[in-house]
C-alpha positions as semicolon CSV with decimal commas, in nm:
position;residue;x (nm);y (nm);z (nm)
1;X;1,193;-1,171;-4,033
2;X;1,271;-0,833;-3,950
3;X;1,637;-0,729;-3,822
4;X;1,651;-0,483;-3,541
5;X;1,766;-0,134;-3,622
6;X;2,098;-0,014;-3,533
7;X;1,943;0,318;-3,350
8;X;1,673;0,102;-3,136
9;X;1,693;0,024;-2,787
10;X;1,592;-0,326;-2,595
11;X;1,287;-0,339;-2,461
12;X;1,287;-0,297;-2,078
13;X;1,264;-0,637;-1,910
14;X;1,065;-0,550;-1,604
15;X;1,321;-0,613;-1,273
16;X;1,213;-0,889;-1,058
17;X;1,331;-0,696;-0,756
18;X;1,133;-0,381;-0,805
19;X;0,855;-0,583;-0,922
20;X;0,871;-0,789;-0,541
21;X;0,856;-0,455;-0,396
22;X;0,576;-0,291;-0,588
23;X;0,361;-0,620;-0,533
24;X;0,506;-0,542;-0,121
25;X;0,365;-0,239;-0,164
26;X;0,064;-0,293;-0,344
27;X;-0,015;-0,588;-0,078
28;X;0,006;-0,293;0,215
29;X;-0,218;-0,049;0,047
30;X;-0,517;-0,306;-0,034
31;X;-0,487;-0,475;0,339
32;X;-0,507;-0,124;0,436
33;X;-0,820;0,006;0,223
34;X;-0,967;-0,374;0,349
35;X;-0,902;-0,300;0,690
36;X;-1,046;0,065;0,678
37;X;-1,401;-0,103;0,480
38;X;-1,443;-0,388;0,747
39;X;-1,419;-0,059;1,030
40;X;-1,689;0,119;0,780
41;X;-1,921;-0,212;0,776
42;X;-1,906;-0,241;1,115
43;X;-2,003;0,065;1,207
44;X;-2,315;0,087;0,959
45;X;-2,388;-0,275;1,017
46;X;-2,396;-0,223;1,354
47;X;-2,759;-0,084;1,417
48;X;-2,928;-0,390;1,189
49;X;-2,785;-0,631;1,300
50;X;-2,895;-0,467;1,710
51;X;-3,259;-0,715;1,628
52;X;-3,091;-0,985;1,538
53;X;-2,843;-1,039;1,824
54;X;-2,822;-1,006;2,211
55;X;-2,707;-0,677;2,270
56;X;-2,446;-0,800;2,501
57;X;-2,268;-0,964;2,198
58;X;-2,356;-0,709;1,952
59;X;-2,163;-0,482;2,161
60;X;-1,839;-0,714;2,209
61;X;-1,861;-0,816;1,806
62;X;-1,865;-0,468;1,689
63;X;-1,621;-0,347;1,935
64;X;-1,380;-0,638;1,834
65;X;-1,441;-0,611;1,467
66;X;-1,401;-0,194;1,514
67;X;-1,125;-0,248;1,724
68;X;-0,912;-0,474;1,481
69;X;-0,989;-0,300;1,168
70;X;-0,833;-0,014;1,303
71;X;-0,531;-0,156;1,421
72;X;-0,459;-0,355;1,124
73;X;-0,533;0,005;0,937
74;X;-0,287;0,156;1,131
75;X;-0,017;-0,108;1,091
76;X;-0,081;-0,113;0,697
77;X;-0,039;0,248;0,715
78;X;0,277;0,238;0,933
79;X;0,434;-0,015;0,708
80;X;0,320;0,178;0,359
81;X;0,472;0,491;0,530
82;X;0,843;0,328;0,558
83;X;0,843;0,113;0,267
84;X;1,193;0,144;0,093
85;X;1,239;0,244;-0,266
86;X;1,331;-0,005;-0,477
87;X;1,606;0,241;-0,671
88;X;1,773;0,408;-0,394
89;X;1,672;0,210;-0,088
90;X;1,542;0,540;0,092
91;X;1,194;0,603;0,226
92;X;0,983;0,620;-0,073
93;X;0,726;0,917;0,090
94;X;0,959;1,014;0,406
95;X;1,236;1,261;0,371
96;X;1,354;1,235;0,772
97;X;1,179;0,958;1,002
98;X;1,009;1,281;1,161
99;X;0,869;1,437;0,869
100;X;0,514;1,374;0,759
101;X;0,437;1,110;0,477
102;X;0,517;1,298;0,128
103;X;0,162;1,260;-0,095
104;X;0,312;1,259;-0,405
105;X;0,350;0,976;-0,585
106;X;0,740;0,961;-0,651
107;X;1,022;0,867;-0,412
108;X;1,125;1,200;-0,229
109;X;1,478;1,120;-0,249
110;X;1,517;0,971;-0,601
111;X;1,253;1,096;-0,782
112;X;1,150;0,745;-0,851
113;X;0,778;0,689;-1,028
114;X;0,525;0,531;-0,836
115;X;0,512;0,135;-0,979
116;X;0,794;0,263;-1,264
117;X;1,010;0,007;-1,351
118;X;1,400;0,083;-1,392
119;X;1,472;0,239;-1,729
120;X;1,657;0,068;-2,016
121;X;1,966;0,327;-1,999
122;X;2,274;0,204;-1,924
């Protein structure tokens, strides 16, 4: 068996609170990029699907389906937009509430790595 050296550092054990709020996070963005596809298939699906239905129905199913893949869209988008960093409990991508969503992919207050894990400093 090997002993550990005296200059080595633990291995970083992943946090189980960040990890709850990257899998939060992660849930958001793929019911949002779900949401947004079932709006795309209904729209393209639409026209082929005009011989095999009444149009009355056609019209109400599409509209429906359109109509509630957008608004889940929206409220993933909403909720992804003010999801809280797991490090310093800020906005992860807002700066103010009025401020547009920050693009980059670390928190704009912290500096905090998209899906990093808390380092193994102490």
């Amino acid at each position: 068996m090997s002993s550990p050296e005296a200059g080595s550092q633990p291995a970083a054990v992943p946090d189980p609170s960040y990890d709850a709020a990257w899998r939060r996070f992660r849930r958001w963005t793929r019911l949002g990029v779900l949401s947004f596809a079932t709006v795309l298939v209904a729209l393209f699906l639409a026209p082929w699907f005009e011989s095999l239905m009444p149009p009355l129905l056609l019209t109400w199913a599409a509209v429906a389906m359109i109509g509630v893949g957008w608004l889940s869209f929206l409220y993933c988008a909403v909720r992804q937009s003010y999801f809280r960093c797991p490090r310093c409990q800020h906005r992860f991508s807002r700066m103010y509430w009025w401020t547009w969503q920050s693009l980059r992919r670390r928190c704009v207050h912290c500096g905090l790595k998209l899906f990093e894990q808390p380092s193994a400093e102490v």
